[in-house]
C-alpha positions as CSV (number, residue, x, y, z in Angstrom):
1,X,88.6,80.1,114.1
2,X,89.9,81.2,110.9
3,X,91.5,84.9,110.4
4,X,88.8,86.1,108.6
5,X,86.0,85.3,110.6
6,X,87.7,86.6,114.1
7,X,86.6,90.2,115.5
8,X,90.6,90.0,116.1
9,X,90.6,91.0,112.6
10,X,88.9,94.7,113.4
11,X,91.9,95.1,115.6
12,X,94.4,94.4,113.0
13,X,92.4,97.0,110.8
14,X,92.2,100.1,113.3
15,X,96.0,99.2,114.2
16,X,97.2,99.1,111.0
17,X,95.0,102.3,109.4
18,X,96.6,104.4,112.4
19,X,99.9,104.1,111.6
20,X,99.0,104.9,108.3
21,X,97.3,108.0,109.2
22,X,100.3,109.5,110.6
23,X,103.0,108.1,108.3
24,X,101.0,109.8,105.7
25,X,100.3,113.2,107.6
26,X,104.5,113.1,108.1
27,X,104.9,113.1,104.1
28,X,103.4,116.2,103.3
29,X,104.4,118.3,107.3
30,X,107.7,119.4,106.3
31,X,105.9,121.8,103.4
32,X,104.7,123.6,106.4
33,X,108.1,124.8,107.6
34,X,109.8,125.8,104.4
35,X,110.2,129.2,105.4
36,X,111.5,128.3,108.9
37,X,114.1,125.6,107.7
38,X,115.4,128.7,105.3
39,X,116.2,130.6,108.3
40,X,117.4,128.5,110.4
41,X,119.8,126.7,108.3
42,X,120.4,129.7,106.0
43,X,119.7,127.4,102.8
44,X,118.5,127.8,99.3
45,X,114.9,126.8,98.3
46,X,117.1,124.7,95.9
47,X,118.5,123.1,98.8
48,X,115.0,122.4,100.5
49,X,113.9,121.0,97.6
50,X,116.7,118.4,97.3
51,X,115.6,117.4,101.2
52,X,111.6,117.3,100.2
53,X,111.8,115.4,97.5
54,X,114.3,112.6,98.3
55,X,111.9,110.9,100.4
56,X,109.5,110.9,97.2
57,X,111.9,109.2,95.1
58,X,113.0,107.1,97.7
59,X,109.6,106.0,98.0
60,X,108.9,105.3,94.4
61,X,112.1,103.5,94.1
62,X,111.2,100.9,96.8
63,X,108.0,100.2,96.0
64,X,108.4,97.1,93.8
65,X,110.8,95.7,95.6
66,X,109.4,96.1,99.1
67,X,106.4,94.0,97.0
68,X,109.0,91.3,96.2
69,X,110.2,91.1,100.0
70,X,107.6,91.0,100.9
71,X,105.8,88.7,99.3
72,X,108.9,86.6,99.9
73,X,109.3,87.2,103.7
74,X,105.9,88.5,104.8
75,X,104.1,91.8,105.4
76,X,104.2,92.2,109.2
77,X,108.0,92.6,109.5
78,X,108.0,94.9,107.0
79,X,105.0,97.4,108.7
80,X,106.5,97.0,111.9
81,X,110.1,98.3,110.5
82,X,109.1,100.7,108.2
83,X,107.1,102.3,111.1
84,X,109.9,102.5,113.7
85,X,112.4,103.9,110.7
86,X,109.7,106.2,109.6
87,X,109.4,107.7,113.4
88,X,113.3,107.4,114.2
89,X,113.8,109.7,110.6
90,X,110.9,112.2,112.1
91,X,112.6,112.7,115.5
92,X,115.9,112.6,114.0
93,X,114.8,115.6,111.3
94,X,113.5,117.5,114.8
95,X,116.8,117.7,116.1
96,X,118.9,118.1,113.4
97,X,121.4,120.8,113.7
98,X,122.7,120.3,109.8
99,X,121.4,120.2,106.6
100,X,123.0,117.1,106.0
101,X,121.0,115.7,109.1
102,X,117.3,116.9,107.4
103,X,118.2,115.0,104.0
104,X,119.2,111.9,106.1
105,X,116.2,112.1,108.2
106,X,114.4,112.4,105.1
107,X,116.0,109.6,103.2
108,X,115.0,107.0,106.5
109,X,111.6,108.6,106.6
110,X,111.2,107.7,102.7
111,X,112.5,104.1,103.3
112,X,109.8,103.5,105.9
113,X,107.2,105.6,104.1
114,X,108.1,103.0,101.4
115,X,106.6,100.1,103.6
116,X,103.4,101.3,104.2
117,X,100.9,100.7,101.4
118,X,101.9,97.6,99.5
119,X,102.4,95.8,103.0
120,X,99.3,97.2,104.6
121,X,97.7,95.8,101.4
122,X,98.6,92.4,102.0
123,X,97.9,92.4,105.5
124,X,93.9,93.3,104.9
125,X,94.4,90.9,102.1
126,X,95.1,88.4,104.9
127,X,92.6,89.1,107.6
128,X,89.6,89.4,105.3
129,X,87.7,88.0,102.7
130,X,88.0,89.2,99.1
131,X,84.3,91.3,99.1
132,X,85.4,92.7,102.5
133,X,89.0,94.1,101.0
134,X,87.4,95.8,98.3
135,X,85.3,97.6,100.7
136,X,87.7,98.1,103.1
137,X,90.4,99.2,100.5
138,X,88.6,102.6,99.9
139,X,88.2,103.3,103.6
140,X,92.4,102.9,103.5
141,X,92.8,105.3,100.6
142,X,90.6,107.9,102.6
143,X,92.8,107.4,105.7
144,X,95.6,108.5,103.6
145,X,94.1,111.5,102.4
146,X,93.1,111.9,106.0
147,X,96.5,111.8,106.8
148,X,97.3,114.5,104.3
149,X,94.5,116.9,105.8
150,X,95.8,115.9,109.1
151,X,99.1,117.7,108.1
152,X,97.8,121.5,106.8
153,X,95.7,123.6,109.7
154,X,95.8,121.1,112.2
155,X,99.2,120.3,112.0
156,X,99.8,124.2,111.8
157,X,98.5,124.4,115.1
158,X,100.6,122.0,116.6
159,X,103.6,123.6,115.3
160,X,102.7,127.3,117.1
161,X,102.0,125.8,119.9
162,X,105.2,123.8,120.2
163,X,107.7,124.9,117.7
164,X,108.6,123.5,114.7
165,X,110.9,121.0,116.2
166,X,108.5,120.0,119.5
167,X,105.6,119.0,116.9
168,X,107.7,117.1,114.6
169,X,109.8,115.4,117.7
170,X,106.0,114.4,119.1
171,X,104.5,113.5,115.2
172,X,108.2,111.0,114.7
173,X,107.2,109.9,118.4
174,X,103.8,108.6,117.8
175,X,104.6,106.8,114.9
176,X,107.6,105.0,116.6
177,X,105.2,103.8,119.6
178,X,102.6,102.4,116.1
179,X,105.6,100.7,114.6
180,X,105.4,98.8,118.6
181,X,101.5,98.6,118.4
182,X,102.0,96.9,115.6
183,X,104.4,94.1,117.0
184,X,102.3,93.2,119.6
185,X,99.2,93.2,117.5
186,X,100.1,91.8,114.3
187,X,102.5,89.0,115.9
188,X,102.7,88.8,119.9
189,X,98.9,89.1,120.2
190,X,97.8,87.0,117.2
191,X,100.3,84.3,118.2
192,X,98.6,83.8,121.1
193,X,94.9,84.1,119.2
194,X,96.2,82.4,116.0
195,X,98.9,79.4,117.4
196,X,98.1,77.4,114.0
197,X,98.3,80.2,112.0
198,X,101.8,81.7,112.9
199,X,104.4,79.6,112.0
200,X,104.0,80.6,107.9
201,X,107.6,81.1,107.5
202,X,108.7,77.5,107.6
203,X,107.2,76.1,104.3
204,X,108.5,72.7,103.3
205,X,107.0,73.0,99.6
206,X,109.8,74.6,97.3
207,X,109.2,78.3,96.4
208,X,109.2,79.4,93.2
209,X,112.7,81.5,92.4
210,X,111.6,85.4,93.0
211,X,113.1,86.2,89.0
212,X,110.6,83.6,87.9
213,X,107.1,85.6,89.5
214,X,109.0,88.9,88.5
215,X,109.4,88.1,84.9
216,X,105.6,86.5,85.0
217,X,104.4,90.1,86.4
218,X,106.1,92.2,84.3
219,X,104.7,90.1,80.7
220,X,101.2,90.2,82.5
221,X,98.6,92.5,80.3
222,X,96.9,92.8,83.6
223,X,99.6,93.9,86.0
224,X,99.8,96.8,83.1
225,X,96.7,97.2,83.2
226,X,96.7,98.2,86.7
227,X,99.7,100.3,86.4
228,X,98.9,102.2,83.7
229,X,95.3,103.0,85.9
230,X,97.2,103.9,89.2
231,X,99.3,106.6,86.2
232,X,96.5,107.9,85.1
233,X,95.1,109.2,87.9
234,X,97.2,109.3,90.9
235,X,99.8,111.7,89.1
236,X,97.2,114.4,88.2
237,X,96.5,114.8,92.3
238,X,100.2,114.2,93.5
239,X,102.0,116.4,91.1
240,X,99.5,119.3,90.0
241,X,97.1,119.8,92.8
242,X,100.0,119.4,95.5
243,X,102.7,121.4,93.7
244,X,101.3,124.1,91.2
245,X,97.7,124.4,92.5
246,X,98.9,127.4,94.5
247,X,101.0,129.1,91.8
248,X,97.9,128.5,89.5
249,X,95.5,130.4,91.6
250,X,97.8,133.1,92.7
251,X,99.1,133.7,88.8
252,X,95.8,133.2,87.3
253,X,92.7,133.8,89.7
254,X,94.8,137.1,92.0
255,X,94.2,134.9,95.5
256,X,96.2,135.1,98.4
257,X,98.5,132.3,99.5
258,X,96.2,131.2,101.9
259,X,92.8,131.4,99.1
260,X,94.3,129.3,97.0
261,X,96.0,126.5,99.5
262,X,92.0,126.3,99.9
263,X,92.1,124.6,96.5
264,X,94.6,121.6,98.3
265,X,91.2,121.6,100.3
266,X,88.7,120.8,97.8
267,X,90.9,118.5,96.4
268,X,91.4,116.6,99.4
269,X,87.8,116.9,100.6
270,X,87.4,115.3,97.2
271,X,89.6,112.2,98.0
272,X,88.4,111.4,101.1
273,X,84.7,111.0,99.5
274,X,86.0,109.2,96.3
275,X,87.7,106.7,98.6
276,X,84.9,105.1,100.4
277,X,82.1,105.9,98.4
278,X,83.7,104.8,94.5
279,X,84.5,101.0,97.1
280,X,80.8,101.1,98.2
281,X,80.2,101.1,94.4
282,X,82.3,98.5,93.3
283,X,81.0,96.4,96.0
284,X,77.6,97.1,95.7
285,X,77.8,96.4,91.7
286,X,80.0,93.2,92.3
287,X,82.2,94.7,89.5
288,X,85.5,97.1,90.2
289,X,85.7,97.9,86.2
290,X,82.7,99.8,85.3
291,X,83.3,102.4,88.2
292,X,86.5,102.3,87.7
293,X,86.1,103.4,83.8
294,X,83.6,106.1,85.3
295,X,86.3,107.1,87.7
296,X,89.3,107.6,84.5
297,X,86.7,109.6,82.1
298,X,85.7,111.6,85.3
299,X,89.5,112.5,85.6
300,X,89.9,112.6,82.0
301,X,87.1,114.7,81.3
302,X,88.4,117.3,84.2
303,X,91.7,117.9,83.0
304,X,90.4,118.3,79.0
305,X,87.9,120.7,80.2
306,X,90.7,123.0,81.5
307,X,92.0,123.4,77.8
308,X,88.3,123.7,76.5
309,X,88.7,127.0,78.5
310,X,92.0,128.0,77.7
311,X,93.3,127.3,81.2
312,X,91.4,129.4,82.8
313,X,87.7,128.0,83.7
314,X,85.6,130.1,86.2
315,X,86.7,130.1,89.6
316,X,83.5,127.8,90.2
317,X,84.6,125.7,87.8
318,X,87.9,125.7,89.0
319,X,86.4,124.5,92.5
320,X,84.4,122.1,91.0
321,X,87.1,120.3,88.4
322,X,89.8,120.3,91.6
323,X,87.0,118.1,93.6
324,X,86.6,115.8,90.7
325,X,90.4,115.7,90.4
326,X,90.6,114.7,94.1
327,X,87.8,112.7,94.3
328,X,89.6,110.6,91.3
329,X,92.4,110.2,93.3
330,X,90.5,108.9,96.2
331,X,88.8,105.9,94.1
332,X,92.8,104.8,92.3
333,X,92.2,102.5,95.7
334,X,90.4,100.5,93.8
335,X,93.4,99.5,91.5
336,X,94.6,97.7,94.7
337,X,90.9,96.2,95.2
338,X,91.8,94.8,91.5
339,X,95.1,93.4,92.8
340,X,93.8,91.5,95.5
341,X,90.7,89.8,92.9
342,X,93.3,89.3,89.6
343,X,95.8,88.2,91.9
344,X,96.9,85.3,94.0
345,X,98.5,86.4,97.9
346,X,101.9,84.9,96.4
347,X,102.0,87.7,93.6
348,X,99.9,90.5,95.0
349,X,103.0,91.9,97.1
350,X,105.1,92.6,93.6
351,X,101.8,93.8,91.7
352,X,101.2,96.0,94.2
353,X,104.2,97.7,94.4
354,X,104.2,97.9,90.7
355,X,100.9,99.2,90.4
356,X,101.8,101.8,92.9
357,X,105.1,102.5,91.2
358,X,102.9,103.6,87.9
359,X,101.4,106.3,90.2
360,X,103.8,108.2,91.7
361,X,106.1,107.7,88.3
362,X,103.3,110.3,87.3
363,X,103.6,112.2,90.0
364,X,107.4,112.3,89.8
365,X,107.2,113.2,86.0
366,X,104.3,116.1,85.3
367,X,105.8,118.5,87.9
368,X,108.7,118.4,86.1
369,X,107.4,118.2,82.3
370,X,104.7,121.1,83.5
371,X,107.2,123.6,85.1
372,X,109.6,123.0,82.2
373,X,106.8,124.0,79.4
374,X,106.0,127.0,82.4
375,X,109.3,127.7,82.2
376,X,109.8,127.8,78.1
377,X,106.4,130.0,77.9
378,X,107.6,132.6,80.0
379,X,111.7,132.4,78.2
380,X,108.8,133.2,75.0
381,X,107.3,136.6,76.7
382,X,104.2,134.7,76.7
383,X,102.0,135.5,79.3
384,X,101.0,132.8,82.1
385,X,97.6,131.9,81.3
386,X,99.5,130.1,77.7
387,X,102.1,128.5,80.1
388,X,99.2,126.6,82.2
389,X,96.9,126.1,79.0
390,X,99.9,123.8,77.4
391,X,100.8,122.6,80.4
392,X,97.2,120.7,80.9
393,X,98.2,119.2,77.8
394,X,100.3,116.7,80.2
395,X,97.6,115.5,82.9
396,X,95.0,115.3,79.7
397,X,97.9,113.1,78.4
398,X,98.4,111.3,81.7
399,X,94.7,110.4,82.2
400,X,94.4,109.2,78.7
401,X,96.8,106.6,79.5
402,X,94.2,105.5,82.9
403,X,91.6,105.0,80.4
404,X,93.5,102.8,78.4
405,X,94.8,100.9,81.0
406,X,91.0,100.2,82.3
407,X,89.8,98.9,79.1
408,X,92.9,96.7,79.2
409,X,92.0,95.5,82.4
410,X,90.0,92.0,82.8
411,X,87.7,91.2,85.6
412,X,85.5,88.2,86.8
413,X,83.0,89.0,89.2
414,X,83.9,90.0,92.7
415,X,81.6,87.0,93.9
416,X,83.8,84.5,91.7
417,X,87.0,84.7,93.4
418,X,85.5,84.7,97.3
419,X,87.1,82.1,98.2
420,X,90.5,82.9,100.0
């Protein structure tokens, strides 16, 4: 029986979308204990940013070539790896006594974060047919944000009850023990299932050099494509809503800490509907580019309408735009539903990761172009509400550049490239 047919396959699925649940809830945990760290190692929010964000650009960095590895090599190593280092960098940042101990933990965490998505990618890719990934791709994307929701009042709770260190000691824990879930059910248990299938490693036909599939990906209109979608969209989420959405509604709207952490909320509630649902769609339609271009003028049209009000929409709107903004976010899966129909299995490792790499280059940036126009506003003795109206100049600028990369962006229909 081939993979794709098997009920094994369902297995591989739930295995695979655990571990990802938690190695995304571990991303975004540490945000929770900012105040705590502080004390306790008598550093500088300077210093705890340094620590925080190193597993970010660590992650970014790695993505294309964790794509060319494993595309090269294979996806299940990978997982299983970047699992185990994931875990051993969460335990290892509970029991640090040292800052220098929390940036290392932070810097193995990032590697293994790094192996998550392109390899969990190409692993679905594997197991199922094409019109079954791009279904199956949103449900991924909302584990994710699952993941993220996972780590914010739930994860709160765990950490009274335990401490700071016993909840992230149990979180590193758990994803060490899916790192070994995954080796027995991606290779001891699906050797046994699969004895054919298993021995892919040992190909007698000559590989094509790695520089040569590289250099083909990179002057590919259609790997930019996809990469300059996954910017648009993916950075708006990831670098406003997770870093200034708090700022905005304590500067702008007078709300508590907690009131406007409820904007992550809506956001997130946001992304875990786009996810599925926007998949169903593309399924449904047999066409990932039309609700993909519905997807990037939804986002587009969000972030524009914050300067049609000056920055500052009604607090209903603001609810409402931060949903959209989310639920934008959600659907980017489907630039990796793109991947796996443009694409073949050789190649969709390397596009991945370069697809990916075009989000969180997004991410990485608007933080730091927003807070520097923030910080330039208020040098000027202008008040705030100017600071965030020029600053949504840059995620109206970021999503312009998703839009063009979907009408770049050339697709057959999903039911033309079934075969695997």
């Amino acid at each position: 029986m081939e993979k794709q047919n098997s009920k094994y396959r369902w297995v591989v699925f739930v295995s695979v979308l655990l571990t990802y649940l938690l190695m995304a809830s571990q991303r975004t945990a540490p945000g929770l204990i900012t105040d705590q760290l502080m004390n306790d190692f008598n550093i500088t929010a300077t210093t705890i940013g340094l620590i925080t964000g190193v597993q970010f650009f660590v992650y970014t960095s790695l993505q294309i070539p964790m794509g060319i590895l494993a595309d090269r090599f294979g996806p299940n190593f990978f997982l299983i790896f970047g699992a185990v280092l994931a875990g051993v960098g969460t335990v290892l940042y509970s029991i640090g006594t040292h800052e220098s101990v929390l940036f290392l933990s932070r810097i193995f965490t990032g590697i293994g974060d790094a192996t998550i998505w392109v390899n969990m990618m190409l692993i679905l890719g594997q197991w199922f047919y094409k019109k079954e990934f791009v279904r199956l791709v949103g449900f991924a994307g909302m584990t994710g944000s699952l993941g993220f929701l996972l780590a914010t009042v739930p994860f709160s709770a765990w950490i009274g009850l335990l401490g700071w260190r016993g909840a992230f000691f149990s979180l590193g824990l758990l994803v060490s023990i899916c790192g070994v879930l995954l080796y027995v059910v991606l290779i001891k248990q699906a050797k046994k299932a699969f004895p054919q299938i298993t021995p892919v490693v040992t190909e007698p036909v000559q590989r094509e050099k790695t520089a040569g599939i590289v250099k083909r990906v990179f002057s590919s209109r259609q790997a930019w494509a996809l990469f300059l979608c996954h910017f648009g969209v993916v950075g708006g989420y990831v670098g406003f809503i997770s870093s200034w959405a708090v700022p905005y509604g304590m500067d702008l709207y007078e709300m508590s800490r907690s009131q406007a952490s409820q904007l992550i909320m809506v956001g997130l509630v946001g992304a875990i509907i786009g996810a599925p649902f926007m998949s169903w769609v593309a399924s449904m339609y047999e066409s990932i580019k039309k609700p993909y271009i519905a997807v990037q003028t939804i986002v587009f049209a969000s972030w524009f309408t914050f300067l049609l009000f000056q920055g500052y929409p009604s607090l209903i709107g603001v609810i409402v735009l931060f949903f959209l903004i989310g639920f934008g976010y959600g659907a980017s899966a489907l630039t990796f539903a793109a991947v796996r129909q443009s694409f073949p299995m050789k190649e969709s490792g390397i596009v991945s990761g370069f697809a990916n790499t075009g989000g969180f280059l997004s991410a990485v940036l608007l933080p730091i172009f927003l807070g520097a126009i923030l910080d330039y506003v208020q040098a000027s003795s202008l008040n705030l509400q100017n600071g965030y109206f020029y600053g949504f100049i840059i995620p109206v600028i970021f999503s312009s550049v998703g839009l063009i990369g979907i009408m770049l962006y050339k697709e057959g229909s999903v039911t033309e490239t079934m075969s695997t």
